[in-house]
Each structure stands twice: as C-alpha cells, then as structure tokens.
VEXROFI-258194 format. One line per 2 residues: number of its first residue (from 0); their letters; for each residue x, y, z of C-alpha. Coordinates in Angstrom, 3 decimals. Each point is the difference from the previous one (the first is absolute). Example, Ala and Ser with C-alpha at 12.3 -4.5 7.8 and 13.67 -1.06 7.14 Angstrom:
BEGIN
0) as) 12.300/-4.500/7.800; 1.370/3.440/-0.660
% end
This chain:
BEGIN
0) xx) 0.000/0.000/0.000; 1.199/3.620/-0.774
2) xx) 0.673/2.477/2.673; -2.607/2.329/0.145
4) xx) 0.170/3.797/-0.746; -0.389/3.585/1.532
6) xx) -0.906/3.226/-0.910; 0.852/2.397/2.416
8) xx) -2.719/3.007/-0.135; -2.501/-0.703/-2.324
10) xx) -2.035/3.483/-0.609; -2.984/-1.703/-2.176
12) xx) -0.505/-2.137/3.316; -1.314/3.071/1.858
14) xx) -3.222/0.075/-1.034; -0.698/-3.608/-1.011
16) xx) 1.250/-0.799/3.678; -1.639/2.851/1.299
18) xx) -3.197/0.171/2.379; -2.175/0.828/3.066
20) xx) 1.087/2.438/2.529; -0.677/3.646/-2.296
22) xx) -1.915/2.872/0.891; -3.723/-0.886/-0.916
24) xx) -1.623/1.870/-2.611; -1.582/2.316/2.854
26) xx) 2.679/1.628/0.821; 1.985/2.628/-1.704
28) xx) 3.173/-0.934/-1.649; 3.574/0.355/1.744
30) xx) -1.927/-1.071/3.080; 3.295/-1.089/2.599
32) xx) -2.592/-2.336/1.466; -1.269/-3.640/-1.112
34) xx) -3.393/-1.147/1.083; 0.262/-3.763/0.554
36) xx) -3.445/-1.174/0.764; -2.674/0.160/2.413
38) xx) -2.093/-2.460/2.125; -2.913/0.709/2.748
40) xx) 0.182/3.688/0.015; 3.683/-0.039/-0.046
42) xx) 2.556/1.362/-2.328; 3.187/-0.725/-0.853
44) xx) 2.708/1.869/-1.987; 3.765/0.295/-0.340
46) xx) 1.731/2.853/1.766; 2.968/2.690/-2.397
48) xx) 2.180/-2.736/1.789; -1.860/-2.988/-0.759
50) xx) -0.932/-1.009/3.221; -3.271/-1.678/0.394
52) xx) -2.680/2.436/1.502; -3.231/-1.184/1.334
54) xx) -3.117/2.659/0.854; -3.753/-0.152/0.923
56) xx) -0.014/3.619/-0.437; 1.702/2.773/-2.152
58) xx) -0.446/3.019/2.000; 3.070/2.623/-0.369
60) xx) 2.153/-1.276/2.465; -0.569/-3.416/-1.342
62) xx) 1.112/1.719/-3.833; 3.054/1.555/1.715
64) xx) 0.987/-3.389/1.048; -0.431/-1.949/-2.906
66) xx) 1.874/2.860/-1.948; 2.934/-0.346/2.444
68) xx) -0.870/3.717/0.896; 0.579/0.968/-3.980
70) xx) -3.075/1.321/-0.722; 0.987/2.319/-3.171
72) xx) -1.752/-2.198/-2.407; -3.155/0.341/2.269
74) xx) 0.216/3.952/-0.249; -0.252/-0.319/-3.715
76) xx) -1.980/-2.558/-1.158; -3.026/0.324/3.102
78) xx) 0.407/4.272/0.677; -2.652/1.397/2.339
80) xx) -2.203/1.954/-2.303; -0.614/2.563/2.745
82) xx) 4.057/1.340/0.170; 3.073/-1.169/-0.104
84) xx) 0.533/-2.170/3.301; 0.698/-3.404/0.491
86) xx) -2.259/-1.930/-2.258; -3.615/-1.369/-1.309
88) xx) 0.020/-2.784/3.166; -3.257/-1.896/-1.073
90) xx) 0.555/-0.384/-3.983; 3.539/-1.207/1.043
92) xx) -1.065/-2.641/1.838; -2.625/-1.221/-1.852
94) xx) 1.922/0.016/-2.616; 2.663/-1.832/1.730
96) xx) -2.831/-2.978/1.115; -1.344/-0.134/-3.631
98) xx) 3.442/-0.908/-1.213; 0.557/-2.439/3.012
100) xx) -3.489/-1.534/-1.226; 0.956/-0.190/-3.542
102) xx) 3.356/-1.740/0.795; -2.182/-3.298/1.120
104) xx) 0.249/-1.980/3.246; 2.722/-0.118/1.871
106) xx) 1.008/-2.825/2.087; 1.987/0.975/2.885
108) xx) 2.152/-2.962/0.341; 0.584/0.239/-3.611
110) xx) 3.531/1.706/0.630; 3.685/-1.526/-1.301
112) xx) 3.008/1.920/1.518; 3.790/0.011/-1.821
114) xx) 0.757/-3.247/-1.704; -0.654/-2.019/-3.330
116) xx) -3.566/-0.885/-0.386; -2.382/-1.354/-2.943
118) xx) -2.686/2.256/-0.733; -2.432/-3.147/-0.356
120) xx) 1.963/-2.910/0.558; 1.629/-2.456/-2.941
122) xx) -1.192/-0.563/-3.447; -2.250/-2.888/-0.220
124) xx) 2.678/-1.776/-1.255; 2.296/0.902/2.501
126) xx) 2.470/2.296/-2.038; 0.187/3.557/2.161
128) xx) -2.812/2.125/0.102; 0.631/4.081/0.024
130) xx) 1.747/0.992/3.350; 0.429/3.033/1.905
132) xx) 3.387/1.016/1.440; -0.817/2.082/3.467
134) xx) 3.411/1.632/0.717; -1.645/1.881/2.871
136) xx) -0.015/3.777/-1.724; -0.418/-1.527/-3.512
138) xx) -1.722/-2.494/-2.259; 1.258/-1.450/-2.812
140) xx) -2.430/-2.705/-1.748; 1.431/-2.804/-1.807
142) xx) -0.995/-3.017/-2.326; 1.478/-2.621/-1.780
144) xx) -0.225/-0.445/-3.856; 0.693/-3.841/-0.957
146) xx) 2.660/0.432/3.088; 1.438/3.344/-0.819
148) xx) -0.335/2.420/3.020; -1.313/3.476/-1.622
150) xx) -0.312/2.495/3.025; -2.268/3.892/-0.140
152) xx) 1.064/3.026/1.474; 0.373/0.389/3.634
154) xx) -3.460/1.491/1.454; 0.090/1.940/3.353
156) xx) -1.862/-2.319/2.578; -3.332/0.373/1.398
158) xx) -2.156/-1.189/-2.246; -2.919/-2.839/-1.132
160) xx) 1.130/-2.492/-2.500; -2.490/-2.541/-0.461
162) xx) -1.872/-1.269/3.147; 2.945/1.142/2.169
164) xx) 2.015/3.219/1.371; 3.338/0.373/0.205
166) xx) 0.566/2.960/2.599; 3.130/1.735/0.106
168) xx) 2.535/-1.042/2.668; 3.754/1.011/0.320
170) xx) 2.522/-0.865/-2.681; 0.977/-3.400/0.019
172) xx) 3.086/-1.859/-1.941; -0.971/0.508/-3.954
174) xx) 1.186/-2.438/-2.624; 3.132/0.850/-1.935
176) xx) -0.360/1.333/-3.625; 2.567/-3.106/-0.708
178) xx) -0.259/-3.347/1.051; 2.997/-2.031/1.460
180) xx) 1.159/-1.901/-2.328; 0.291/-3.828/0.030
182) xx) 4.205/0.148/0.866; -1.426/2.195/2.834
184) xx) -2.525/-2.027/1.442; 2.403/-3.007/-0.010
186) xx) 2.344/2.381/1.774; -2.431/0.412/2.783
188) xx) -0.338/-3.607/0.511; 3.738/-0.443/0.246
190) xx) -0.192/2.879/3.223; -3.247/-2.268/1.194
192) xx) 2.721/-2.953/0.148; 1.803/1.780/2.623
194) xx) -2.147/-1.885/2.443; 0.208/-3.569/0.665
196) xx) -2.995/-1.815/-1.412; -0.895/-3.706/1.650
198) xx) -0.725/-0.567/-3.951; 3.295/1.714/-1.351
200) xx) -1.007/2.550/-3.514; -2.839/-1.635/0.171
202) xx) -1.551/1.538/3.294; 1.166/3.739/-1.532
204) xx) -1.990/-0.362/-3.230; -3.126/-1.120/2.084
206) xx) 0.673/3.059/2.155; 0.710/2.208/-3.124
208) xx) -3.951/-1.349/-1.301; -1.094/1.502/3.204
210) xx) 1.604/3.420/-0.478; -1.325/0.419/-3.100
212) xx) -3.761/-1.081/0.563; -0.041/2.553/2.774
214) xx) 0.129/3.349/-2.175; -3.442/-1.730/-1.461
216) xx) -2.061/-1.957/2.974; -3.380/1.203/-1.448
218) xx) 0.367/-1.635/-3.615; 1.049/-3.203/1.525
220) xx) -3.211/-2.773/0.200; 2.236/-1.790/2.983
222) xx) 1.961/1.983/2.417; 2.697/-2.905/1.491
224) xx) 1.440/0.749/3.438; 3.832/0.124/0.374
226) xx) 1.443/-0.738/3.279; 4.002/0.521/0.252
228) xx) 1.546/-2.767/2.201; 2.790/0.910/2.404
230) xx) 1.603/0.460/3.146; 2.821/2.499/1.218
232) xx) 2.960/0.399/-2.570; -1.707/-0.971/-2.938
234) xx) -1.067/3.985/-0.854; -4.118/-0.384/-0.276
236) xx) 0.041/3.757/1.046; 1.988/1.359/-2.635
238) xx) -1.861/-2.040/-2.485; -3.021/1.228/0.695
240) xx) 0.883/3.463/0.537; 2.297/-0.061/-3.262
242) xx) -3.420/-1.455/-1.542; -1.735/2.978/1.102
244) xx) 2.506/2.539/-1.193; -0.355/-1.605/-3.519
246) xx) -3.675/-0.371/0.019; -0.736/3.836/1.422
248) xx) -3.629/-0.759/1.179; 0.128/-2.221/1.804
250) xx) -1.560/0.054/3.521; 2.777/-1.492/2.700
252) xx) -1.794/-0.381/3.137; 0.697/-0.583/3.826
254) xx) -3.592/0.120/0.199; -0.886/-3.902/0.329
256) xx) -3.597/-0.248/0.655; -2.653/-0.265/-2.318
258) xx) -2.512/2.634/1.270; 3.547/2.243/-0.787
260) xx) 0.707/-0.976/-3.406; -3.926/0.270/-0.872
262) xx) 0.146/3.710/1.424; 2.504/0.802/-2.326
264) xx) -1.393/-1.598/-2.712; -3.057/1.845/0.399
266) xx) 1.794/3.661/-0.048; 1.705/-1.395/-3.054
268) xx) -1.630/-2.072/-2.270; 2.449/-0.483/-2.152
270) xx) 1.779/-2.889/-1.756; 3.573/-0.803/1.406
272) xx) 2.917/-2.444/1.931; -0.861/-0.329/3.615
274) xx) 3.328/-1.066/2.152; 0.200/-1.625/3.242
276) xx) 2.700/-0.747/1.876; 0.811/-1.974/3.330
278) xx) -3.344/-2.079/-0.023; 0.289/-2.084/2.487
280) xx) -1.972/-1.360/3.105; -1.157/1.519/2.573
282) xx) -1.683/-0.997/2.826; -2.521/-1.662/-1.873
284) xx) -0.499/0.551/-3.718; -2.657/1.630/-0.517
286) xx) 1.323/3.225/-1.618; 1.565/-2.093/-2.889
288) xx) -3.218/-1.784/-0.139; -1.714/2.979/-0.946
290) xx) 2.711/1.186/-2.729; -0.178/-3.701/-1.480
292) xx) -3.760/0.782/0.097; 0.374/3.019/-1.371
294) xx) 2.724/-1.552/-2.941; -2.330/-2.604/-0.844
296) xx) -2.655/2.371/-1.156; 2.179/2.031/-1.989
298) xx) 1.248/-2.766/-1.487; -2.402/-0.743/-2.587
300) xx) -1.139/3.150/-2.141; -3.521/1.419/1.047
302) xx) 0.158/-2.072/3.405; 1.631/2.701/2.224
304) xx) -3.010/2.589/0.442; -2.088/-1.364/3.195
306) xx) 2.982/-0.798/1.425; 2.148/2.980/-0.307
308) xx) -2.577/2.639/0.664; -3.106/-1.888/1.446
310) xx) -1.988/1.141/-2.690; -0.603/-0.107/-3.891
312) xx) 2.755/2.326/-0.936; 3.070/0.162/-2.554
314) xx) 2.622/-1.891/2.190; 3.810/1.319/-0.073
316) xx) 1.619/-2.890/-1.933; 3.196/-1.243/1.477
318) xx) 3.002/-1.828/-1.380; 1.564/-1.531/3.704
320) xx) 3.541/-0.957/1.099; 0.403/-1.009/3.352
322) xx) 3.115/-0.716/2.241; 0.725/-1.821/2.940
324) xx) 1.900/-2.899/1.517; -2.571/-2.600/-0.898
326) xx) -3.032/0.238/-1.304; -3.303/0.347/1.879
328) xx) -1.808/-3.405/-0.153; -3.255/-0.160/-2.167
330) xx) -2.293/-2.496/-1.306; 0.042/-1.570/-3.562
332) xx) -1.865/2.586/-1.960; 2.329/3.019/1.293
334) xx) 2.988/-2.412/-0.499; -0.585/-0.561/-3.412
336) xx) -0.386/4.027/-0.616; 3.837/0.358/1.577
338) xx) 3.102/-0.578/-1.452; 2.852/-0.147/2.864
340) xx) 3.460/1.243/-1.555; 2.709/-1.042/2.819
342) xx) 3.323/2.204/0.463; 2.945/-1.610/1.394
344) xx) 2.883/1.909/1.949; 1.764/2.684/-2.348
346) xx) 3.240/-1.199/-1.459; 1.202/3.100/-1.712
348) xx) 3.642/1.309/0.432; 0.438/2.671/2.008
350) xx) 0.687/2.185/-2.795; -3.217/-1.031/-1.589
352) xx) -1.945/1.126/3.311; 2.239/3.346/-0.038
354) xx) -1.601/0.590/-3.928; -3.339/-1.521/1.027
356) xx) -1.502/3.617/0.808; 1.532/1.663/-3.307
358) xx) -1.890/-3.316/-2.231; -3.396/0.708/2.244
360) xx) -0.181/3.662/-1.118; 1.040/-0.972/-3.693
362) xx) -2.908/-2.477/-0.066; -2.036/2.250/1.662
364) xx) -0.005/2.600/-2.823; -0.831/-2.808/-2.375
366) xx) -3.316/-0.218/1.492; -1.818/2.220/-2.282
368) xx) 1.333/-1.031/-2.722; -0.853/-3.893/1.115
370) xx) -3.653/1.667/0.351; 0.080/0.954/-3.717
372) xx) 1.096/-2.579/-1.222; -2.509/-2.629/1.914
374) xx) -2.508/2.432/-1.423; 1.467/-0.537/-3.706
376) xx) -0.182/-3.609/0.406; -3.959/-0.891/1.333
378) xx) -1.163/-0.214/-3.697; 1.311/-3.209/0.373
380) xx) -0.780/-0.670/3.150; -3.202/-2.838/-0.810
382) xx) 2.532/-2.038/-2.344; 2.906/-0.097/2.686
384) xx) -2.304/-0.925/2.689; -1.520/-2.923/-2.213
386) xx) 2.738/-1.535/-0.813; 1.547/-0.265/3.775
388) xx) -3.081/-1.608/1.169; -0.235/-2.606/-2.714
390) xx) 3.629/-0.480/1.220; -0.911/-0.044/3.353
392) xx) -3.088/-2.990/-0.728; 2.057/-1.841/-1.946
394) xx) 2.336/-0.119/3.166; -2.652/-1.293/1.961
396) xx) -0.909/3.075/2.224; -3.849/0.382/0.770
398) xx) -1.714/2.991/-0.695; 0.563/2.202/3.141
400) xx) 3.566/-0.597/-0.812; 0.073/0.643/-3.330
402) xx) -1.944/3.435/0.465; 2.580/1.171/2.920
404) xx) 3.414/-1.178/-1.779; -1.121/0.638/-4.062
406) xx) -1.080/3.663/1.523; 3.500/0.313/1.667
408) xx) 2.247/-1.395/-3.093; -2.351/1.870/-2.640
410) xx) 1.311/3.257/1.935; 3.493/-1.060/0.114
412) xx) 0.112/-0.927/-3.493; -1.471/3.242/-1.463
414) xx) 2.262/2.389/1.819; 3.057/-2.523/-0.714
416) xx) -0.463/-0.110/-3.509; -1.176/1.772/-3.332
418) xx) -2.200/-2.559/-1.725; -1.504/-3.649/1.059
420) xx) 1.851/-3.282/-0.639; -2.308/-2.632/1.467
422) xx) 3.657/-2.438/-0.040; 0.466/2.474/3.754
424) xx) -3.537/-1.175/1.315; 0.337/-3.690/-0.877
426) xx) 3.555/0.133/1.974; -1.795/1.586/2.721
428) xx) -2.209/-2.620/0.338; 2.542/-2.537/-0.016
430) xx) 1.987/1.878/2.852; -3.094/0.344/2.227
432) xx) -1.848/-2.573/1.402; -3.066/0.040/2.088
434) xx) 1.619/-1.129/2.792; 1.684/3.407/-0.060
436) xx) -3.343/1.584/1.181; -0.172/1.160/3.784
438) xx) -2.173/-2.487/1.576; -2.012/0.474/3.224
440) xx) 1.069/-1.588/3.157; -1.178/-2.378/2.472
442) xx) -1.261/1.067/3.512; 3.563/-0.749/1.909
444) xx) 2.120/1.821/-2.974; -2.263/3.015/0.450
446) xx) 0.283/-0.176/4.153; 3.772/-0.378/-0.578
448) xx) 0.421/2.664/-2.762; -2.336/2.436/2.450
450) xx) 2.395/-0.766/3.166; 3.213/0.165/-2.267
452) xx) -1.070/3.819/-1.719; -0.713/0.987/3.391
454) xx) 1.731/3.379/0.968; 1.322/-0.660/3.969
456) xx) -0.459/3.448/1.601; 3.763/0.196/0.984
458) xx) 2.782/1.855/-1.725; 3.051/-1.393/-1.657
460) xx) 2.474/0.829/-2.083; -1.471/3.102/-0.667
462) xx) -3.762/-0.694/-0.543; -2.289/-2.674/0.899
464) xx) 0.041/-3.815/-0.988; -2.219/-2.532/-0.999
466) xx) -0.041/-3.345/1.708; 1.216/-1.789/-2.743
468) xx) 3.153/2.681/0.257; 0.737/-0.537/3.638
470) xx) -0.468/-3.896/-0.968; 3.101/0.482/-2.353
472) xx) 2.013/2.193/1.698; -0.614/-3.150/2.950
474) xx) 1.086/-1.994/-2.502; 3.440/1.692/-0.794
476) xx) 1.243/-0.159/3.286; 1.627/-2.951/1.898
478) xx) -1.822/-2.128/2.552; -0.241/2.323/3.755
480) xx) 0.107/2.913/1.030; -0.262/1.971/-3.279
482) xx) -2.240/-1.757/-2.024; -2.831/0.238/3.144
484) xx) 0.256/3.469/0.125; -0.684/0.573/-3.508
486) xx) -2.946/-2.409/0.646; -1.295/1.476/2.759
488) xx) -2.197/2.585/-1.523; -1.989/-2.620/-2.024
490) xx) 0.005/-2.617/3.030; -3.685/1.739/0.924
492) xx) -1.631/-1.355/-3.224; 0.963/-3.590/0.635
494) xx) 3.093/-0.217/-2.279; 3.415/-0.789/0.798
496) xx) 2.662/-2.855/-1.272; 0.345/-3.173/0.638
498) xx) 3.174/-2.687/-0.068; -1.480/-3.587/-0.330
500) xx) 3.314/-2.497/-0.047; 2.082/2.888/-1.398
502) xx) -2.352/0.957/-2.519; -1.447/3.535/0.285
504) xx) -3.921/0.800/-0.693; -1.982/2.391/0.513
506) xx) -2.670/-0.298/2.972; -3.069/1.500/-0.697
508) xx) -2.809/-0.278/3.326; -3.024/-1.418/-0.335
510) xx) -0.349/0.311/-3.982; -2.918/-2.050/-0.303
512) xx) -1.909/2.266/2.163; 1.633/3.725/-1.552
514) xx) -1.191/-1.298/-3.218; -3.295/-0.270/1.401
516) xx) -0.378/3.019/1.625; 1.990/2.052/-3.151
518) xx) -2.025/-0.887/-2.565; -2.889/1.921/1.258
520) xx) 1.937/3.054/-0.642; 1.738/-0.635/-3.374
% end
C-alpha cells in the first residue's frame, strides 16, 4: 500500500468544511458574538472570547457581560432613538434571543474541549470521517481524501460545528507544519531503548504505540490501558514524565481517586493522555478500584458518559498510562483491557545517564512534530488496524485480546512507518502469543500482591517502603542482628523470613485467613 498524502492548508476546504456556530440571520453583521442555541427559556451564545455564556435574561448588565464589557457594536447597531446614550436595551435583546432561537437546540452536555475529535464519528465503512482539531484558541477542521490529510484554515474557537461546541480554552501544543520524518521517528525509539524492557526492543515499540495513540484518544474505537512495570532504579518516573514532555497535553496527576480525575474531566472535556504514577496499595484498594472503574468505561468508545459525569454527557476521552511497582489486581474483563510493560533496573553507563537529560529535551521538542505526523498518517488508520488483528486471530488470541493489542501495534506501526506492509503484522503475530496477555489472579496472589504493594508508614532511605522493599532489603543482609532490624518494620503485618534446614523462605502469617479477609477490599 502507498503512503498516504498531505496538503497542508487547503483554502477551498473552508467553506466545504465549514458550519454551525455564525451569527444568525437576526442579527446584524460583524456581530463579535455567536448565538449557539436555546432550550426552556434559555439562551446560549459565544462570548468576543469564545467562552460559553448561558442567560435566562438579557437585561443590560446581562449584554455588558456577554460583550466582555465591549459594547461599541451595541451603540451602533441598537442606538436609543431618544439621544445618544447607551443603547436601544429591549430591541437588543430580543434580537439577541431571536438569533439564539434560530441557531436550534442546544444540548448542554454537547461540549468537546482541545483535542482531535470526529465531527460524526467514522464513515460507514470505517475510513475517517471529517474531524475537528480543538487547539484550545483555534480550530482547524480536517478530512481525509482516499487517505490524504487535507486540513482548512485555523478558526478562532468558540463556536457550533455540528451537534457540538467547541469553546475556547487556553492554547494548547499545536501540530507542526512538518511532520517527523520516518529516520526521526525511528530515532525516538532508539532514546525509548534507553530503558530496560523485560521484552528487550520489543517492549519500546509497544510503548512507542502508546505514545502515539495518545495525541488521538477520541478517534480510537478501543482505548487499551498501559501500565509501566517497575521498581526503584529502573527510571518509571522519567519515562513518564519524558512521555509527558513529548506528548504536551497530557494530564500527569497525583490526584489518584476517581471522584478527582472525573472533576477534572468535567472542567475539561477534552480528548487527551492521562498519567499516573506510584499506584499502589493502600490500606485497602478501593481508590484504584474506582480508577479501574473509571478505565473500564473509557475504554470502549461511547461507554464512558454515565460513568465519568453521572449523567448523559460528552465524556473527556482518555488515552491512560499508569505506573507503579506492580499492578493493581483486577478481574478478567479489566485484565484483558491492560497490557503490563515491565522495566528492569537501568543499565546505562554513567555517561549515558549524564546525557540522559540533554536526549529527554531533544525528544521532547519532537513532540509536535510526532503529533503531525500521527495526524498525516490516520487515512490509513482502518487498513493498519485490520491487518494486525487478522494477525493477532490467526495467533490464536480471542477477541478482547485482539481489540487491546491490534489497537496498541496499529498505533505503533503508523507513527513508525510511512506506508503498510502487512509482512510487519504477520511477524507480530508470530512474536506475541496469548499467553502474553495479563491475566487475573487468584484470591491468595491478590492477598499477597495487596500485602507486598503495601506502603509501611516508616521512613527509610529517604522515603517510605513497601513491604515487599523491607522484605528485600531483609533479604540482603546476613542472618542476626541486621537483617531483623530491617525486618522489623514489616514484622506487624505478619511477614518475616524463615530458615527451614538452611533454606530461607519467606513466612507469611496466617495467609489463608488475609486472603479471606483482603479480598473484600480488592
């Protein structure tokens, strides 16, 4: 297959691409103000700054407002008849209802903030329907003939295109005018090999498929879960904040709960990469419960409204990466939506670490670039993600598999590379195998993983440890005196070690009945 084209600004797009959001036919032209709809005796419009503005009444106070206090145009298109002051209060705001009433219904919940979003959805035949490109301040709208991205001129934000508004919000990371190129992109993978993968190049490309999904959550039909594997020296921080730098949207969050994340996602509404860091246990798990909740919702396109805002709204659309030591346990169906990349300890020179910094920034200003060029390469999007799930059932994965890894390599491929060779997916499938999937564990693994993630309220070494840290530490240490004082902050939940006929193991109280009584909170 060919690699699919571009055109960068294409003028005759404006109008065809064009519509919704203009001054009604009841107001006089130039108006600074867009009337977006109305519904039960209220009226909506977009502010000079295109800021949604919602009114039951249009007194002159109420004008001021919506003007943002510029009330020029007012003075010469509504002037008092009777002098010169102020202006004709009445015919401006029926005027201003009549074109609120002419622009149609409007459905508050109908609102999309910066991100990549189809206007309708997909073709019928699943090549890319028109999209809109919400940069925050502007909009560009884009669609893809037979695969070639053909892009209109930037629009200020704040207006109704379609069924939905796109307000105006600050600035976010734009697109380059120039795409990285492919010796780029495989550049970019080379810094991503900097870490040590459990699965060697392999475990960067899957993680390079993430990073380049996340600039376009909303146009994905399945939304995998990527959880980064690793303890202390393997650099899970600085991968996900280097991942952050490069994507320049994302959200990266010490907020952990899911009434949190949903609070935010109702301010925003937008479509972007959500990062999480240090998930681990707590006293019981019920916060990660309710961001696996939350993830499994989101997951599937269309699924995610009741359960991010309680109510039948436009959800924000998340692409999420989390970190931690090991992941939270979950049952099958949230297993199967997860794929678990595991980082072992760092084993770059010194020298390497010294020019680690130097590489992040580098990699950092390739973002928008990346962004372009993922952008360039969705016309082909439907083929690529075909053929990796053919791949994928002729390797014998079922279909939650299939959706969650074909989703993941699709993204990895089209950023990686300019045009489709179907030879990459059938490799693929022969290098995966279902067993690969992250499967969910029995009661006594998830008591033991619970115990084992379990932060001891004690400080050492500079911050506080899980169990399964103290357990090591125990571990390094000679039979005595040394290796029961680094037990003895984890000696309270029942764990210690054990030497059975000179054979060390580790002692764990009771774990018949702590599986019991864990479960009920995992």
């Amino acid at each position: 297959m060919g690699a699919v084209g571009e055109r960068r600004i294409a003028g005759d797009l404006d109008g065809l691409l064009s519509s919704g959001g203009m001054a009604g036919d009841d107001l006089p032209p130039d108006c600074p103000v867009r009337p977006l709809g109305h519904k039960a005796g209220t009226y909506w419009f977009s502010d000079p700054e295109g800021q949604i503005r919602e009114y039951r009444r249009l007194g002159e106070a109420e004008q001021v407002s919506l003007f943002c206090g510029r009330c020029g145009w007012l003075a010469t298109n509504f002037a008092e008849r009777k002098g010169n002051k102020g202006w004709a209060i009445t015919e401006a705001s029926a005027a201003l209802i009549a074109a609120a009433v002419a622009a149609g219904w409007y459905d508050p919940d109908a609102v999309r903030g910066p991100g990549v979003w189809y206007e309708t959805g997909p073709a019928d035949d699943g090549t890319p329907g028109p999209a809109v490109i919400h940069l925050g301040d502007r909009l560009v709208q884009a669609r893809w003939d037979d695969g070639a991205l053909m892009l209109a001129s930037p629009t200020k934000a704040g207006r109704r295109i379609g069924r939905y508004v796109y307000p105006a919000a600050p600035p976010e990371m734009a697109p380059a005018l120039e795409r990285a190129t492919q010796a780029e992109v495989a550049r970019f993978e080379q810094f991503l090999c900097t870490w040590t993968w459990a699965r060697g190049r392999a475990g960067a490309r899957l993680y390079l498929g993430a990073v380049a999904l996340a600039w376009l959550p909303a146009l994905l039909e399945r939304r995998p879960v990527v959880f980064v594997q690793a303890g202390s020296g393997c650099g899970k921080s600085a991968l996900l904040t280097a991942t952050a730098l490069t994507n320049g949207r994302a959200l990266q969050l010490e907020v952990k709960s899911a009434p949190g994340i949903r609070d935010l996602c109702d301010l925003d509404r937008g479509a972007r990469l959500l990062i999480l860091n240090e998930t681990e246990s707590k006293a019981d798990n019920q916060r990660s419960d309710g961001v696996t909740e939350l993830i499994r919702y989101n997951y599937t396109a269309g699924e995610g409204r009741a359960a991010l805002h309680g109510r039948a709204s436009v959800p924000t659309q998340l692409f999420t990466i989390l970190g931690g030591i090991i992941p939270p346990p979950v049952d099958e169906q949230d297993a199967n939506r997860r794929v678990v990349l595991r980082l072992l300890p760092l084993t770059a020179s010194a020298r390497d670490k010294v020019l680690f910094s130097r590489r992040a920034r580098e990699a950092a200003t390739l973002g928008p670039r990346l962004y372009r060029r993922m952008l360039w390469a969705w016309g082909r999007w439907p083929q690529t993600l075909e053929a990796y799930q053919i791949a994928l059932a002729d390797a014998g994965f079922d279909s939650r598999g299939i959706d969650t890894w074909a989703t993941l390599l699709s993204g990895w491929d089209l950023i990686r590379y300019d045009d489709l060779d179907e030879r990459r997916a059938a490799w693929w499938g022969r290098r995966l195998a279902p067993e690969v999937l992250d499967k969910p564990l029995s009661i006594p693994e998830t008591a033991l993983i619970h115990l084992m993630t379990y932060r001891v309220d004690e400080w050492a070494g500079g911050g506080k440890r899980t169990v399964g840290e103290h357990l090591a530490e125990g571990l390094r240490k000679d039979p005595g005196y040394a290796r029961d004082d680094a037990l003895r902050p984890i000696k309270r939940f029942g764990v210690t070690v054990s030497v059975v006929g000179g054979v060390e193991y580790i002692a764990v109280a009771e774990v018949a009945a702590m599986a019991s009584s864990v479960h009920g909170s995992v």
